[in-house]
VOBA-587026 format. One line per 5 residues: their letters; for each residue x, z, y of C-alpha. Coordinates in nm, 4 decimals. Layout:
A) X Z Y; ...
This chain:
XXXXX) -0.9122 -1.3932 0.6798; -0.8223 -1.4484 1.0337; -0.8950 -1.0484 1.1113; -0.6628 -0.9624 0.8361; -0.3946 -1.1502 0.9629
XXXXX) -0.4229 -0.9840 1.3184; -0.2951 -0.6654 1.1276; 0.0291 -0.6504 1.2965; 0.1042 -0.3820 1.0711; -0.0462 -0.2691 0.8154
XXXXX) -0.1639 -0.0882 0.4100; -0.2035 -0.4491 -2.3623; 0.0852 -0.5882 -2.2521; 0.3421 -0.3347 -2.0853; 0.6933 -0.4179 -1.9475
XXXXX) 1.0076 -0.1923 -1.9785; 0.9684 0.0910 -1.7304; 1.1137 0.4253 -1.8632; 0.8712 0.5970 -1.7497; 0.8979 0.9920 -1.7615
XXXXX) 0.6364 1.2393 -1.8795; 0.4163 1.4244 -1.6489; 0.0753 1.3682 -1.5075; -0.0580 1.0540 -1.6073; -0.1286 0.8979 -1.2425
XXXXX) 0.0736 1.1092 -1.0342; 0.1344 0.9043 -0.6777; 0.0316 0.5754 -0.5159; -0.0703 0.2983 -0.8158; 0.0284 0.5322 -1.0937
XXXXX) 0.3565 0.6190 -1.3003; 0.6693 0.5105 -1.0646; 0.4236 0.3097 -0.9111; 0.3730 0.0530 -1.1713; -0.0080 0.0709 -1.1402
XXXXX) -0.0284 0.0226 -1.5471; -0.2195 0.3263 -1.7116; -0.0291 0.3121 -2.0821; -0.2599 0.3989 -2.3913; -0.5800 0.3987 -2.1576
XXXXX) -0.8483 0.2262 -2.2113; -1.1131 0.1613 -1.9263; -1.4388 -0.0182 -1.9505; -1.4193 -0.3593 -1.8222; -1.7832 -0.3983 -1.7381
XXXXX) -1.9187 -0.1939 -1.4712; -2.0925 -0.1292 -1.1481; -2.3539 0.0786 -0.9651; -2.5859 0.0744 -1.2898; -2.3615 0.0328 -1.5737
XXXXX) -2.1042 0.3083 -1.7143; -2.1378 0.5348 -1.4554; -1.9890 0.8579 -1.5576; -2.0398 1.0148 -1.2321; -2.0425 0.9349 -0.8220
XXXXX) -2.0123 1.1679 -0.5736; -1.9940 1.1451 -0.1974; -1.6748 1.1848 -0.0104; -1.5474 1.1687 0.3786; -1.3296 0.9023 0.5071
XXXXX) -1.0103 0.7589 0.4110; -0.8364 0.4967 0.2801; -0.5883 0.7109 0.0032; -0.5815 0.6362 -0.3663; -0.7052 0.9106 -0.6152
XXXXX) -0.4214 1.1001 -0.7719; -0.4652 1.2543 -1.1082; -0.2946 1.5521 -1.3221; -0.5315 1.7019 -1.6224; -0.8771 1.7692 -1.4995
XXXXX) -0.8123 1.7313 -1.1128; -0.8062 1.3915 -0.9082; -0.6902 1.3943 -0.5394; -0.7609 1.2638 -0.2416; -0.6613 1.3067 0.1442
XXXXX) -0.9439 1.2622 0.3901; -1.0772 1.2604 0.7507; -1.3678 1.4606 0.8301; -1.5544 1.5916 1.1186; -1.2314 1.5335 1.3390
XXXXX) -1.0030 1.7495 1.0995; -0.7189 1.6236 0.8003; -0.7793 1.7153 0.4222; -0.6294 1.7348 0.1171; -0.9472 1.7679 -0.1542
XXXXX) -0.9167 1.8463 -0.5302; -1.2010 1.7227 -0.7162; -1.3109 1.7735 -1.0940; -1.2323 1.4502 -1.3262; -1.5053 1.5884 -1.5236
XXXXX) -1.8189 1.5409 -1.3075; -1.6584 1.5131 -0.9623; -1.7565 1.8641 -0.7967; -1.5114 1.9105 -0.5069; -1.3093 2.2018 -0.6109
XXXXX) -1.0780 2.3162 -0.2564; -1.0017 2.1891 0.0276; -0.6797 2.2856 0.2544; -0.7353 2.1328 0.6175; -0.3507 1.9840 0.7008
XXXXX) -0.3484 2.1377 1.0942; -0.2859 1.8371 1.3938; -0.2344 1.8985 1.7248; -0.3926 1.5728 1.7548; -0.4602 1.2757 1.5803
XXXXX) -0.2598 0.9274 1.5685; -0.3691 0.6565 1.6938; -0.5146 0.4107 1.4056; -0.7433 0.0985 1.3809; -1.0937 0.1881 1.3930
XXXXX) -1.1999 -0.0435 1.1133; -0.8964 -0.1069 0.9021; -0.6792 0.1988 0.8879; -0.7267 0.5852 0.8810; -0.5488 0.8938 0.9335
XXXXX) -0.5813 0.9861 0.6181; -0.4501 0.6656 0.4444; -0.1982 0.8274 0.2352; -0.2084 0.9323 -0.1003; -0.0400 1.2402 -0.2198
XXXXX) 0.2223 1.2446 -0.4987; 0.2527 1.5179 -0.7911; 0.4539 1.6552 -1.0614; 0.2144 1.8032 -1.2331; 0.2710 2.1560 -1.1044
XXXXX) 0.2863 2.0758 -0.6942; 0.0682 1.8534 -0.4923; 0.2410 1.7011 -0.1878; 0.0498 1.5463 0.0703; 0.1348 1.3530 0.3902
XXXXX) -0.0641 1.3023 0.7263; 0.1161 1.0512 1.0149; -0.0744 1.3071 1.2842; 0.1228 1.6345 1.1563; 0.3644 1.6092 0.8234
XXXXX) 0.3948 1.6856 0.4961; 0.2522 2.0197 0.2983; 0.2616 2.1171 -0.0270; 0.0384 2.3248 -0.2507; -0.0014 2.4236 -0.5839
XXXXX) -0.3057 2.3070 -0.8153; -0.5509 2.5934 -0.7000; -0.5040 2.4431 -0.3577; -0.2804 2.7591 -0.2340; -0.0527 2.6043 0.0369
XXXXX) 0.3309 2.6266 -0.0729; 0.4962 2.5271 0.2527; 0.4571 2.2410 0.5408; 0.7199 2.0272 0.7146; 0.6121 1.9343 1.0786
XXXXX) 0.6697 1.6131 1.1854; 0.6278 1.5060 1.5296; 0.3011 1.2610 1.5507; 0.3554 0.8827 1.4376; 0.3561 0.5691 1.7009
XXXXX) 0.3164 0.2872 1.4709; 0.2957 -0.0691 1.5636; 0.0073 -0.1778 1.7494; -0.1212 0.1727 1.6883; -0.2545 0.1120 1.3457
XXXXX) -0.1737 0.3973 1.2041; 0.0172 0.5508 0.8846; -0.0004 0.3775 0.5108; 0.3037 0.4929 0.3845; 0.2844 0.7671 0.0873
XXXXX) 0.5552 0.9982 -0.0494; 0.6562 1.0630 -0.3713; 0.7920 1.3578 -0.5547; 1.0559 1.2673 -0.8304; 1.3303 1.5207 -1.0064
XXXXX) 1.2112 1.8708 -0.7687; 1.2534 1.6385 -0.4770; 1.0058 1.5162 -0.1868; 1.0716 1.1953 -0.0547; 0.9220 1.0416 0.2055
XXXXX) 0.9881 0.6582 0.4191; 0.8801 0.7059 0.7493; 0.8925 0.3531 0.9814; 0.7580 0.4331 1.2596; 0.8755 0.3561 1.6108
XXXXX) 0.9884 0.6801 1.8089; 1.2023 0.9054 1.5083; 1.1886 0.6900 1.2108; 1.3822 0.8147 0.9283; 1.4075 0.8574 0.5062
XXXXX) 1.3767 1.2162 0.4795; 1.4276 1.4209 0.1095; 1.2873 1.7628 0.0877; 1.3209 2.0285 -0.1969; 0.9976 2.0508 -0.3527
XXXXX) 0.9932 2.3929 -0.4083; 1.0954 2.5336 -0.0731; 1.0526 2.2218 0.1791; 1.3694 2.2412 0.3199; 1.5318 1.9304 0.4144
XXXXX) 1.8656 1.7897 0.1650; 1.8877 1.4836 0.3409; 1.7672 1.2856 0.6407; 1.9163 0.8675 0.6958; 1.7871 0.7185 1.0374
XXXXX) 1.5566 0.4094 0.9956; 1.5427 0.0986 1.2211; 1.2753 0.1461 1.4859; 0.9976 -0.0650 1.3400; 0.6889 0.0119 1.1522
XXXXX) 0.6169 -0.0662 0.7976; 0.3981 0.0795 0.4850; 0.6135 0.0324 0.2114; 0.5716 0.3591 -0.0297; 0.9363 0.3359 -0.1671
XXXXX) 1.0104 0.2639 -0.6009; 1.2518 0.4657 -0.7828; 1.5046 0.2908 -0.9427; 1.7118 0.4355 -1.2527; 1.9583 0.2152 -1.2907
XXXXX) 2.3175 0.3203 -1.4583; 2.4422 0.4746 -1.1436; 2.1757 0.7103 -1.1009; 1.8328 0.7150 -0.9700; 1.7796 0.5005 -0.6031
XXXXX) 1.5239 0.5115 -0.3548; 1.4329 0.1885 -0.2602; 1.2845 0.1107 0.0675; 1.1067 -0.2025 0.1950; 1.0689 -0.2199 0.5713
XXXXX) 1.1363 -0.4654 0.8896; 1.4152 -0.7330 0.8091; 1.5645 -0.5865 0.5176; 1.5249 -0.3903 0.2139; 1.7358 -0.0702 0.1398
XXXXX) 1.8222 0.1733 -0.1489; 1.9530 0.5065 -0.0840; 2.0890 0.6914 -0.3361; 1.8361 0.9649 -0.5148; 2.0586 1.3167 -0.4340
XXXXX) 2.2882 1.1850 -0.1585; 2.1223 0.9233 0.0821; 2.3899 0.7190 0.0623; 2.2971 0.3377 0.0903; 2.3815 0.1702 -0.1865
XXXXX) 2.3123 -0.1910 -0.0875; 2.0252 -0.3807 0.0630; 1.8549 -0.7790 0.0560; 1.7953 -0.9181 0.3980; 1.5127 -1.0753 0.4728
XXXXX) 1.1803 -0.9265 0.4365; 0.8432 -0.9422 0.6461; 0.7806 -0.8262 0.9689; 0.4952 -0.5744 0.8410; 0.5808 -0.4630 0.5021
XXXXX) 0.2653 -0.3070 0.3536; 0.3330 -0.3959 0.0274; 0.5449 -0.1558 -0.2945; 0.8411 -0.2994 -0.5183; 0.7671 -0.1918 -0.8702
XXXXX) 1.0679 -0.1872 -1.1418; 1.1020 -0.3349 -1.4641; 1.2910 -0.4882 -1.7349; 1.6108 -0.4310 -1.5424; 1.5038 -0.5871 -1.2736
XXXXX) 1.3353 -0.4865 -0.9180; 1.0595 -0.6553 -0.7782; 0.8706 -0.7470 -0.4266; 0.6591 -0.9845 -0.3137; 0.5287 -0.9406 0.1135
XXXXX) 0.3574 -1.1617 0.3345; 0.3008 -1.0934 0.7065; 0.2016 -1.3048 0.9782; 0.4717 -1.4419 1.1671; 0.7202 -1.5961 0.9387
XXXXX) 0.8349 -1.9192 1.1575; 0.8857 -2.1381 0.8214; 0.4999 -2.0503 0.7416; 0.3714 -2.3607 0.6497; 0.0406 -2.1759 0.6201
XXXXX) -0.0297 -1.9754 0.8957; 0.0931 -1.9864 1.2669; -0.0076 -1.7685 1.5492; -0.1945 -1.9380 1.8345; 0.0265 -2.0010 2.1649
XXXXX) -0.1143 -1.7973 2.4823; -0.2569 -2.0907 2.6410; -0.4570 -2.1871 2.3165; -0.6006 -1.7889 2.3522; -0.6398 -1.8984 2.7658
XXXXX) -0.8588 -2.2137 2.6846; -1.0716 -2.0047 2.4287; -1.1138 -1.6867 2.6386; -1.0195 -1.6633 2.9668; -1.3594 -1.6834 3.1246
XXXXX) -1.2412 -1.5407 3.5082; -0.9713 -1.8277 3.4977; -0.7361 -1.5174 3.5866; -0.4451 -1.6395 3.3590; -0.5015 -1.2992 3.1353
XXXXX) -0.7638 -1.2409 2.8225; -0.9797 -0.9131 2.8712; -1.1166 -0.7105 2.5877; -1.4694 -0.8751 2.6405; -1.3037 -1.2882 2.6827
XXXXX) -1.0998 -1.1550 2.3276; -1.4162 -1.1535 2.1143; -1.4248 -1.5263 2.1739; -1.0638 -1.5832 2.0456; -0.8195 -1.5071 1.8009
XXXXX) -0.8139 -1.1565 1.8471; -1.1602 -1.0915 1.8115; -1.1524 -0.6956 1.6616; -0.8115 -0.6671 1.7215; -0.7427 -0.6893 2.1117
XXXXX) -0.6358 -0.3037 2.1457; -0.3963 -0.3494 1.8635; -0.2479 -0.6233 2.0712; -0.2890 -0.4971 2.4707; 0.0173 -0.2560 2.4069
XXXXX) 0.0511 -0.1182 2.7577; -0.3236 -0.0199 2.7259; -0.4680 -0.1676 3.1237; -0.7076 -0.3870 2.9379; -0.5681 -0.7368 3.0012
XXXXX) -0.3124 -0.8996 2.7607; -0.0663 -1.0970 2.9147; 0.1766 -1.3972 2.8210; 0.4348 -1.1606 2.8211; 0.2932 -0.8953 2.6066
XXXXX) 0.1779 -1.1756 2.3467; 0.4879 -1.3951 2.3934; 0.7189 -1.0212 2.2952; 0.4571 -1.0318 1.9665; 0.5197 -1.3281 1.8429
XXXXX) 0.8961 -1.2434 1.8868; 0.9237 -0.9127 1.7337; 0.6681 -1.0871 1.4283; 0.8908 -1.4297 1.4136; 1.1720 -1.2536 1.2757
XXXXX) 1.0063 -1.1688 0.9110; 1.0797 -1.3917 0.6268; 0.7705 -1.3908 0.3391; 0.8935 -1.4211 0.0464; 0.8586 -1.3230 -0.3799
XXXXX) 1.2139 -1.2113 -0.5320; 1.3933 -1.0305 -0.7908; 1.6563 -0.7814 -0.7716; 1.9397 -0.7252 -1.0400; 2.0649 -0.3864 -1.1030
XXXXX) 2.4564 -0.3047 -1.0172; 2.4884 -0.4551 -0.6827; 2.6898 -0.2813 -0.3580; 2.6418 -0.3636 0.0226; 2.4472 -0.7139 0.1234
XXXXX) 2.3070 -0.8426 -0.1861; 2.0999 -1.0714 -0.0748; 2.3531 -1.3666 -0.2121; 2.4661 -1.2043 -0.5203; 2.2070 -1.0254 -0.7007
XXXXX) 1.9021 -1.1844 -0.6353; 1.8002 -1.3509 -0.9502; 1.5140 -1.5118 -0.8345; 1.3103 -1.6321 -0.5045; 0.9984 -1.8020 -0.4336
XXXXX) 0.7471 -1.8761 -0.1310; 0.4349 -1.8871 -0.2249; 0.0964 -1.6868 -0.3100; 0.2589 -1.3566 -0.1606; 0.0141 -1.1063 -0.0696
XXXXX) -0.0685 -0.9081 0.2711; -0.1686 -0.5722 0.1625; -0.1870 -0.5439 -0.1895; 0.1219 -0.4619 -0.3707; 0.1824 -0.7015 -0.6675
XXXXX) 0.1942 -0.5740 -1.0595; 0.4475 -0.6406 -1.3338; 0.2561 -0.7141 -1.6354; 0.2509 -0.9003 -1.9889; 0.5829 -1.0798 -1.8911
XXXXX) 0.4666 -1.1910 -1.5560; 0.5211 -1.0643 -1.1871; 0.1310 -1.1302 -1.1011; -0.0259 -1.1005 -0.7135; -0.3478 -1.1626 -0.5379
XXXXX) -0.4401 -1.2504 -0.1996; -0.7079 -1.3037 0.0646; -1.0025 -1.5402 -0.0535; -0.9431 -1.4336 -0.4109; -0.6528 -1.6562 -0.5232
XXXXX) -0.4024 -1.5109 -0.8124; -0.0530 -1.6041 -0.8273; 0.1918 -1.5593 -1.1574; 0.5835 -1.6000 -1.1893; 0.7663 -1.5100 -1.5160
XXXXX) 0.9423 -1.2048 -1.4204; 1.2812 -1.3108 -1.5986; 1.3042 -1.6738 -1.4623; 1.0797 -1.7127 -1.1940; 0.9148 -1.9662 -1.3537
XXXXX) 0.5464 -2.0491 -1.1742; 0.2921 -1.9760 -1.4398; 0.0371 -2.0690 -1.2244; 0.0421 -2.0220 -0.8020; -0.3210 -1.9443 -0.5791
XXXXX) -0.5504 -2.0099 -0.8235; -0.8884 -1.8851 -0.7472; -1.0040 -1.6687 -1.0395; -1.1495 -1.3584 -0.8494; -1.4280 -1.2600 -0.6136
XXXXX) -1.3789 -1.4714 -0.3297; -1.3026 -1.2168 0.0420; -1.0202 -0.9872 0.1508; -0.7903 -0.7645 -0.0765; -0.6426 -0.4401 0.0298
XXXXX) -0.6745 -0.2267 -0.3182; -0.3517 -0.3385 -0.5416; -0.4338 -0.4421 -0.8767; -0.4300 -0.1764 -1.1659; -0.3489 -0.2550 -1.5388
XXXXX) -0.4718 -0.0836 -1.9210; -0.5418 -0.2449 -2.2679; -0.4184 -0.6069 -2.1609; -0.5767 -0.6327 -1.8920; -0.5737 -0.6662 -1.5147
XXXXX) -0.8402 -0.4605 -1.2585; -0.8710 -0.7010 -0.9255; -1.1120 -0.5586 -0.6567; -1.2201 -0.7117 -0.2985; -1.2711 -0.5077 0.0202
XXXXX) -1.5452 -0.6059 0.1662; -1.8078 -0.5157 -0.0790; -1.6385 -0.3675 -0.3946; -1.6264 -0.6416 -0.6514; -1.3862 -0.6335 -0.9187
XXXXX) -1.2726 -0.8595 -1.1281; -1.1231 -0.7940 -1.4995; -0.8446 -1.0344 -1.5550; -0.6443 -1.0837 -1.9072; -0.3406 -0.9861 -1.8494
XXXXX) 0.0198 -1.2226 -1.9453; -0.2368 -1.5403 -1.9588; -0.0647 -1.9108 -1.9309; -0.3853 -1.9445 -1.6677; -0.6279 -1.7102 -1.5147
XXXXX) -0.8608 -1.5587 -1.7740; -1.1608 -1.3967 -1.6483; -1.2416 -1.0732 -1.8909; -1.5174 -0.9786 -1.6796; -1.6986 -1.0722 -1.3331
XXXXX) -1.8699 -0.7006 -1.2302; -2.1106 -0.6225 -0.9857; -2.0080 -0.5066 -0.6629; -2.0433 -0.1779 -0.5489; -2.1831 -0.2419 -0.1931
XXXXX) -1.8896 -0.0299 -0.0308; -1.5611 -0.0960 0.1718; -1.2568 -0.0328 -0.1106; -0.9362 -0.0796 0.0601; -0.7960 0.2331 -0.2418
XXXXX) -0.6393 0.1407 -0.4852; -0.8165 0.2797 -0.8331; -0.6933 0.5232 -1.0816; -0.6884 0.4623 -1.4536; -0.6790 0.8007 -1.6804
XXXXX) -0.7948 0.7670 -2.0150; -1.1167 0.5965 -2.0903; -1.1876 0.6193 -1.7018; -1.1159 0.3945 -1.4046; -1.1437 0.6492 -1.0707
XXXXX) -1.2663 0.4343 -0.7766; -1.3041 0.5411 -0.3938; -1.5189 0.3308 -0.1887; -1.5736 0.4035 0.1566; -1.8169 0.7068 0.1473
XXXXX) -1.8174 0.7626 -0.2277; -1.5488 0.8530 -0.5585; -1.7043 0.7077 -0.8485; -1.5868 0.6945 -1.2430; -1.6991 0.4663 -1.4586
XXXX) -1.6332 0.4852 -1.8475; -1.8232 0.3706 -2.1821; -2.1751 0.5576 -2.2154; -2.2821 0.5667 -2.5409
C-alpha cells in the first residue's frame, strides 16, 4: 500500500451508453471505455489449470489487449526497442510486429510503469498506437504502417512514465497528452495524420485516457487531469466547460452513462485526507538519515517512506533529497482534491456549482478506473475493498467493503452477463463479483495466476483476454 501511494503519478445488467458499432473492444476498457463487453459471456471460473483456451508468452508492458475480429493487440517493450504486436484470438500466434522508432526512451519507473503502457485504439479498419518516447503511428490490420506523428519525448512527473492512451472516434485520432515540457490535446485525421486541432494543456502530468461524450450538442472530449476536468468539443477544440477540483495524479477514466458523466480519482496528497498524509521531512530525517547530514540518500531511503521510490522523488537527480525538494512535493501534490462525482449534460464554462449532480469522498480508487454497472457507479481499491453509489442519486450502496483478493489494484474492473471481473496486481487473482448487488456478492474466488497484471482484461465473446507480466492468456468454457 504504502509503495503505491509513492506513485506521484501514475496508470447482465448494462446502463444506457449508445454505444456505436464497430470492433467489439476497440481501445482502453472496451466500447467508449465502459469496460462492459454486451452479449458476452466469459467463464467465471478460471486460472492456470482451468479453461485455458490458450497462453502464450509475450515481452513487457503494461497495455490492455485491444480486439477487432480475429486479432487482439498489444504495445510492448522488448530487447530495448517499442512494439505494436498483432496476435491471433484464435490460439495466440503472434502475427506482425511494426517496431515504433525512438531516439531514445523516456524515463519510467522500473517496477511500476513501462514505455509501452499504452494501449492502442481502433476502428476496426486502422490501428493507432501511442509510445511517450516517440508518438503516435498508425497501421492498417496486416500491420502495414499508414503514417506516424512525432512527438518530442515525454517528461512526466517524477519520471514515471506515460499511461495515457488515445482513442480513435468518427475518422479522428485523439490523443491527451499531460506531460510537463509541451503538453497539449492534439486531434489528428485518421486517415492521413495530419493535425485538425491542437489546445495547450496545463503543465502537469496525468493518465487520464479521455471519454467521449454525445450529448445534444455534439460529441465532447472529456479530459481529466491536474486541478480540473475539461471537455473540448469533438471537431473544434473548443472548451465547452470544465469541474474544478480533481486529484493531483489523475490515473483514473470517466465513463458515460444514463445522461450522466462519471469519475471517481484518488491521489496522495489531498490536504482534507482523513486517510492518508504524507510524512513531514523531519519524520523521513529521524527514519533515515544515518550520516546526520540533514539530507536522505538513496541507500538511508530504503529505511523510510520512500523505500522503491527515492529516484521518483530526488528530482534534480545528485542523489540526496532535500527539505526543499520534498517540501515543493508535498506542495505541487496538496493542491488535488479526491473525490467521486457526477456530471449533468448541458452545462457551459465552470460547472463545478451547477451541474454536478452528485459528490462523495470516499472508497475512490488510485489506479483503477471505476465501472458503471447494474444501476451503480462501482470502484475498487488497494487491499481489496469495493465501493458502490447509485449512479442517479449518489446514494451509498455500500462503501470499502472487503469482498476481493486482498493486495494492490492497477487492472480496472471489466463487466459481461451480470457480472463484475476484479483482479489484483501482485499475483493475478481475480475475483467474479455480481454485478448491481445491494452488498458485495462473490460469483467466484479464482486462482491466481502467479504473474504481475497491472492490464486491464479484454472480454470478446465467450473469452476474457488477460496479459500478465510475461504472458497473454484466454480463458473460456472447455467442454
Amino acid at each position: 500500500m504504502i509503495r503505491n501511494i509513492l506513485l506521484t503519478a501514475c496508470l447482465g445488467a448494462v446502463s444506457s451508453t449508445g454505444f456505436a458499432a464497430g470492433p467489439e473492444w476497440p481501445q482502453f476498457r472496451g466500447p467508449n471505455g465502459s469496460g462492459i463487453a454486451v452479449g458476452a459471456k466469459p467463464p467465471v471460473t478460471f486460472g492456470p489449470d482451468q479453461n485455458v483456451k490458450w497462453k502464450v508468452p509475450v515481452p513487457s508492458g503494461a497495455s490492455s489487449p485491444v480486439i477487432v475480429g480475429d486479432k487482439l493487440y498489444l504495445t510492448a517493450f522488448d530487447e530495448g526497442k517499442l512494439f505494436t504486436i498483432a496476435y491471433s484470438t484464435t490460439n495466440g500466434r503472434e502475427l506482425w510486429r511494426a517496431e515504433a522508432p525512438a531516439k531514445a526512451i523516456e524515463a519510467y519507473h522500473k517496477t511500476e510503469g513501462s514505455p509501452a503502457a499504452s494501449s492502442v485504439a481502433t476502428d476496426g479498419k486502422t490501428v493507432v498506437a501511442y509510445f511517450g518516447s516517440c508518438g503516435l503511428f498508425a497501421y492498417d490490420l496486416t500491420g502495414k504502417e499508414l503514417w506516424k506523428y512525432e512527438l518530442p519525448m515525454a517528461k512526466t512527473a517524477a519520471d514515471f512514465g506515460t499511461g495515457v492512451s488515445p482513442l480513435l472516434v468518427d475518422g479522428l485520432v485523439v490523443l491527451q497528452r499531460d506531460e510537463m515540457n509541451q503538453p497539449q490535446i492534439v486531434v489528428l485525421d485518421a486517415a492521413t495524420g495530419r493535425p485538425k486541432w491542437e489546445v495547450k494543456r496545463p503543465p502537469a502530468t496525468s493518465y487520464c485516457t479521455p471519454a467521449v461524450w454525445d450529448t445534444a450538442g455534439g460529441k465532447q472530449i472529456v479530459c481529466g487531469g491536474y486541478g480540473r476536468m475539461v471537455s473540448y468539443d469533438l471537431q473544434t477544440g473548443e472548451e465547452k466547460w470544465s469541474v474544478a477540483g480533481m486529484p493531483s495524479a489523475t490515473c483514473t477514466t470517466p465513463v458515460v452513462g444514463d445522461g450522466m458523466l462519471y469519475f471517481s480519482g484518488w491521489s496522495p496528497g489531498d490536504a482534507e485526507d482523513s486517510e492518508f498524509k504524507f510524512p513531514k521531512f523531519d519524520d523521513l530525517l529521524e527514519s533515515g538519515d544515518v550520516n546526520k547530514d540533514g539530507q536522505v540518500s538513496r541507500d538511508e531511503s530504503e529505511k523510510t517512506f520512500l523505500k522503491g521510490f527515492f529516484d521518483s522523488n530526488d528530482t534534480d537527480k545528485n542523489g540526496q533529497l532535500t527539505r526543499e525538494e520534498w517540501d515543493a512535493i508535498i506542495k505541487y501534490m496538496s493542491a488535488g482534491k479526491n473525490s467521486v462525482f457526477a456530471v449533468k449534460a448541458g452545462g457551459h464554462g465552470d460547472i463545478t456549482k451547477t451541474h454536478v449532480a452528485w459528490k462523495k469522498t470516499k472508497g475512490m480508487p488510485y489506479v483503477p478506473s471505476a465501472i458503471l454497472v447494474g444501476g451503480q457507479y462501482f470502484m475498487v481499491k488497494d487491499g481489496g475493498l469495493c465501493t458502490a453509489y447509485d449512479a442517479v442519486t449518489g446514494k451509498e450502496i455500500y462503501v470499502q467493503k472487503r469482498a476481493v483478493a486482498a493486495g494492490r489494484y492497477y487492472a480496472s474492473p471489466v463487466s459481461a452477463n451480470g457480472n463484475v471481473y476484479v483482479v489484483s496486481l501482485d499475483d493475478g487473482t481475480f475475483t467474479v463479483l455480481k454485478a448491481g448487488t445491494d452488498q458485495p456478492e462473490v460469483v467466484a474466488e479464482n486462482p491466481k495466476l502467479d504473474e504481475k497484471t497491472s492490464a486491464t482484461p479484454a472480454i470478446v465473446g465467450d473469452t476474457i483476454y488477460v496479459r500478465t507480466a510475461n504472458h497473454l492468456w484466454a480463458f473460456a468454457e472447455t467442454r
